[in-house]
N, C-alpha and C positions, 0 to 999 in steps of 0.2 A: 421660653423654650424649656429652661429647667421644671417648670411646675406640670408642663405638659408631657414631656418625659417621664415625673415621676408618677405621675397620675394614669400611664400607660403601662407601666410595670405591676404599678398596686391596683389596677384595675386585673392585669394577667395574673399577675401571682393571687387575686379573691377566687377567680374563674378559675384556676388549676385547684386553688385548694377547695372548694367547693365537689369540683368533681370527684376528687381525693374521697371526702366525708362520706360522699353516696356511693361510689365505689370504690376503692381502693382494694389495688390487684393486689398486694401483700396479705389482703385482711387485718390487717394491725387496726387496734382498736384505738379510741380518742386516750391519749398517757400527759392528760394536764401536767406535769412534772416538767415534761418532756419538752410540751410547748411553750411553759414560763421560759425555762433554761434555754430553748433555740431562739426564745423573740428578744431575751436579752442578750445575749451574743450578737446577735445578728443587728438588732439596732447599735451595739457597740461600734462593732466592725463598721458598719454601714455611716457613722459619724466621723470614724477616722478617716474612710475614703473619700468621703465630701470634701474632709477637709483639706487632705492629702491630694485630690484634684484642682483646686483651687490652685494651690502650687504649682501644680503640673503646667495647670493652663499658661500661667502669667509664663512661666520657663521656657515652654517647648513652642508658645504661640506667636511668637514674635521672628522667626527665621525657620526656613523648609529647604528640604532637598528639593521637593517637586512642587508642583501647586497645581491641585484640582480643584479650588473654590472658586470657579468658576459654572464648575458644572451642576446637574440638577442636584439637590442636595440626598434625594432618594441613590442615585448612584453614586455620589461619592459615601453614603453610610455603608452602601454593600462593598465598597471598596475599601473603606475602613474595615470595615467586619473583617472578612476575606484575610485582609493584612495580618490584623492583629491576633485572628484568629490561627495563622502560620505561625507566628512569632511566639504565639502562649501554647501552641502545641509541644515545642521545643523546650519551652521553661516550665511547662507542666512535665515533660518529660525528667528534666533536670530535677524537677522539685521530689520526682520518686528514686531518684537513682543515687543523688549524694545525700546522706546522713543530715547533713547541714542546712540542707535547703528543704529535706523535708522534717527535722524536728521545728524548725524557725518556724515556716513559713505552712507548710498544709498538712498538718500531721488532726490538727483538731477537725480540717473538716473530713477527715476520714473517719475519724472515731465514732459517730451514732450507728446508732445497731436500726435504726431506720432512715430509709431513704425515699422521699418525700418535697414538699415545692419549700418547705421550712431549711431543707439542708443545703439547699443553694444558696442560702447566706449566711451558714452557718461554719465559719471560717474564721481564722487568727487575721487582728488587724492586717498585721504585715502580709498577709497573704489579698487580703483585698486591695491594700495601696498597691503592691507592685503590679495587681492585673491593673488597676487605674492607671500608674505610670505606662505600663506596654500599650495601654490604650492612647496614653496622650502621646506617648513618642512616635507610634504609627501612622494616627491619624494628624496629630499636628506638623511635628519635626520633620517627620521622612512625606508623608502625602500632601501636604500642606488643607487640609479639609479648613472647611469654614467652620462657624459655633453650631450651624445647624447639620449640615453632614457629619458631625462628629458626635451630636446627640443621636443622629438613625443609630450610627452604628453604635453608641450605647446598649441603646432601644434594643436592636436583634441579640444584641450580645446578653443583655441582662432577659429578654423574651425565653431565649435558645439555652440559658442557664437553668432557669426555671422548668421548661420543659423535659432537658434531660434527666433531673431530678423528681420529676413526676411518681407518684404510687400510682400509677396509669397503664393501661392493656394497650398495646401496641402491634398492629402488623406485622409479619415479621420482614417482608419484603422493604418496610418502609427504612429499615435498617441499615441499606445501600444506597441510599438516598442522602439521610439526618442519622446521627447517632440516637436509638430510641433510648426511653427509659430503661428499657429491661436490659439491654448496654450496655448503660452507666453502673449496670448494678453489677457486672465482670469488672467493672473498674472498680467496685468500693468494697469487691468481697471477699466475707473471711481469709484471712489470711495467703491473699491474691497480692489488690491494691496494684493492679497492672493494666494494661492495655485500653484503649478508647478514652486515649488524653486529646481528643477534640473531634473535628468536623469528622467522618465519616471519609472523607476522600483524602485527608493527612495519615489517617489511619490505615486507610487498602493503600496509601503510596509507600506507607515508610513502614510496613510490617506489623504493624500494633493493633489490625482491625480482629475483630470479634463480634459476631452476632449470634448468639443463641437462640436456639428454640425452646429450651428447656426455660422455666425461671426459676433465678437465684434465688432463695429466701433469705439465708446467713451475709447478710454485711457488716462492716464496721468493726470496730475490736471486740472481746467479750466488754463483760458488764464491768468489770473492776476497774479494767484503763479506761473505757470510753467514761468514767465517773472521775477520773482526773483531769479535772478540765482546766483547776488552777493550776496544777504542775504542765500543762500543754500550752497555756498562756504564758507562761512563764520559758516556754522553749525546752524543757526538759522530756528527754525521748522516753513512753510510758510503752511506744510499741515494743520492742525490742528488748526494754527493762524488767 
């Protein structure tokens, strides 16, 4: 199930980045530079939370509040999803609001000044293991999912990552539905870095929704913080400094 999992993400993230290359709404042109620097992070990050879930598994799989591993394994992923998609709306909220949580943990993936299907992995270790942790504490400890309900809701989660990250044209009505890309771009922009910390319906519940008609172009920090990327590894706050 892991290989099929992974084989569904890198089949979605070729097919977004693809449509990216032929069209992409920002117009930003191909910045080789750009994509060395985000596939090496991102495979970084991406090694840590493999490994870091591993962990997870053996910890949180062994005893549950509830138990839905009984059920089809398609609806216990949407009920993973759903779950932990609550619970990481609230610590992404956390992670913009105290200094602490967001030098540590998600300051680097705000810093590119493009946003695209590459910036959706393009995050501080620590900020990939703790989504990994919210994911196994969700779906294991608290729902009790089996190994393959627990891969769905991977699956939509790491699908639905990708997609909000898109350099992609979006409807605007579809906004009330999904969080679109051009969405995601009020959450990453210039000197904003607020609002549309998850699903679309955490968002209209708990005040933080936004859908624009206009698009952002300005994301990310300028050019001099967003090129500190060993000082944002290292946890040191480059926004603010």
């Amino acid at each position: 199930m892991e290989l099929l999992t992974l084989a569904i993400v890198i089949t979605a993230f070729i097919c977004i980045f693809t449509l990216e290359v032929i069209a992409p709404a920002s117009k930003n042109s191909c910045d080789r530079r750009w994509m060395i620097l985000a596939s090496g992070i991102s495979l970084f990050q991406s090694i840590s939370t493999v490994g870091a879930g591993l962990i997870f598994v053996d910890l949180f799989s062994t005893v549950s509040l509830l138990s839905f591993s009984s059920e089809n394994m398609f609806l216990q992923g949407l009920l993973g999803f759903l779950l932990t998609s609550f619970v990481a709306y609230w610590w992404h909220r956390a992670m913009h609001k105290f200094d602490l949580l967001w030098r540590v943990f998600h300051q680097l993936h705000h810093s590119p000044r493009r946003i695209e299907a590459l910036t959706s992995f393009y995050m501080h270790p620590f900020d990939g293991v703790a989504a990994t942790f919210l994911n196994a504490l969700c779906c294991y400890f608290i729902l009790g999912l089996d190994a393959y309900g627990t891969a769905v809701s991977l699956i939509i989660a790491a699908l639905y990552n990708i997609y909000i990250h898109a350099d992609l044209k979006t409807p605007y009505w579809l906004g009330f539905v999904l969080q679109r890309p051009e969405m995601h771009r009020v959450h990453h922009k210039y000197m904003h870095h607020k609002q549309n910390y998850g699903l679309a319906i955490w968002d209209l519940l708990f005040g933080t929704f936004s859908n624009p008609k206009a698009y952002i172009r300005q994301v990310g920090f300028d050019e001099t913080r967003e090129n500190r990327v060993y000082d944002m590894l290292k946890t040191k706050d480059v926004y603010k400094s």
